[in-house]
N, C-alpha and C positions, 0 to 999 in steps of 0.2 A: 696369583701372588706367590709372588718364592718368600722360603720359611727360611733363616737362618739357622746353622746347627746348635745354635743358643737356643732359640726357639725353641726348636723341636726338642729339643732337650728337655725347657722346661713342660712342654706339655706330656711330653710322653716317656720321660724320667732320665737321667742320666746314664742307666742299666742299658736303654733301649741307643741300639748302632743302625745305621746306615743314612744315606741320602736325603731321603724322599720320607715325606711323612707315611706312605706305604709298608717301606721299608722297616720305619722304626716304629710305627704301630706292633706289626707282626712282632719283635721283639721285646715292646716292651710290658711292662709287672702292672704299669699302672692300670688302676681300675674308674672308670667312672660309673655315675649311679643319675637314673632317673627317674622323674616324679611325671605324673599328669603332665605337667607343662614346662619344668626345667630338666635341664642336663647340670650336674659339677662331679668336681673329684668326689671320689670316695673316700669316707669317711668315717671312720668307729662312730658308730650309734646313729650311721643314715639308715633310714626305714625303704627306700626305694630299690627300683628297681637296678641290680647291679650287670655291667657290662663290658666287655673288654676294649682296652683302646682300638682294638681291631673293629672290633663293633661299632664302638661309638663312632668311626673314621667313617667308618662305612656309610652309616646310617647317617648319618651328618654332616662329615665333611671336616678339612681340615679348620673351614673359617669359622662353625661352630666349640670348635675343640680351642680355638685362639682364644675366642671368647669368654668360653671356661677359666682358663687361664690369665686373661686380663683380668678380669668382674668377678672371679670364682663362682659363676655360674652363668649360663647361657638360654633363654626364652625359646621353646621349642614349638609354639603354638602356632600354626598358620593361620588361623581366624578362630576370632575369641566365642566362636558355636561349637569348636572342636573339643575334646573329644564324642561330646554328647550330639551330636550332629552323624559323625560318622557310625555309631553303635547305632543307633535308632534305624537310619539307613539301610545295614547291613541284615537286624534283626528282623525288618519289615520287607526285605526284599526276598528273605530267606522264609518267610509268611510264619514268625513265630511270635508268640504274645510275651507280654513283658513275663510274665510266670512260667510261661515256658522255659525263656533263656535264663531264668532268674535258680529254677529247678534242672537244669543244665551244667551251669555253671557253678555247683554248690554255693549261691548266693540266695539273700535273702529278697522279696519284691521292693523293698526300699533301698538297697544300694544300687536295684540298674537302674531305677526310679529314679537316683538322683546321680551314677554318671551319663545318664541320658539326659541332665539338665543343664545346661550351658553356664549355669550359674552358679555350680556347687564346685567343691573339688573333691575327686573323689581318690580311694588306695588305688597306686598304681597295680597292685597288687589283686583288686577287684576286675581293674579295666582287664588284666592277663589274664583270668580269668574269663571274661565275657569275650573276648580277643580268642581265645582258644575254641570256644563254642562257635564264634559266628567263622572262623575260619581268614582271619586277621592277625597280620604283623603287629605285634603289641610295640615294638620299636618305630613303625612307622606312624601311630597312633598319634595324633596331636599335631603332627608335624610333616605330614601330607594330606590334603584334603579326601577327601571319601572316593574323587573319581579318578586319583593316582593310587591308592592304595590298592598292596601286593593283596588279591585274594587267594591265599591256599586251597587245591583243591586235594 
């Protein structure tokens, strides 16, 4: 889909020049922020995780970025087992105990306990932390299933 220079204007600020949402990513100030399971602008007094419109392009795409923009925030969740689906995954295939990642990741046993639970929601701020331990894109978290995600070696 072609983006209008209105468009991308309003998604990726008026500061930001050129063509191609590529283009005006890389230039532009605007920030976005994300949680467990949404993406939106950034915002004085958002608690999540904060990201560059290059990033968020990236990691997302321009049609997620529309979205933001439309709805002021965009669903980032591939299946409603995710994120606690893909940590569990990563943690058990990597042969470590919830206590182990839990003393790893300067977490306590109840926070991987419960973003290993499909049910809870947990700090994105936790997830990057156990993201960093197991060797996981904290960006692709939620929003690629467990057997596309980037593993860092």
């Amino acid at each position: 889909m072609e983006y209008s220079a209105k468009v991308l204007g309003f998604i990726f600020g008026e500061d930001s020049v050129g063509a191609t949402p590529e283009e005006r990513a890389k230039t532009s100030s605007q920030m976005f922020v994300r949680s467990q399971d949404q993406l939106a602008f950034d915002s004085e007094g958002a608690t999540g995780l904060r990201m560059t419109a290059e990033q968020a392009l990236h990691y997302y795409g321009i049609d997620i970025l529309d979205e933001v923009y439309d709805r002021g925030s965009a669903i980032l969740v591939c299946k409603r087992i995710e994120p606690g689906y893909s940590l569990t995954s990563r943690r058990v295939q990597l042969g470590l105990s919830v206590d182990e990642l839990a003393e790893q990741a300067g977490l306590n046993r109840g926070d991987v306990v419960s973003a290993e639970d499909h049910k809870t929601r947990s700090s994105i701020h936790d997830i990057k932390k156990m993201c960093e331990v197991l060797g996981l894109d904290i960006f692709e978290m939620s929003f690629k299933p467990f057997a596309e995600l980037t593993i860092k070696t």
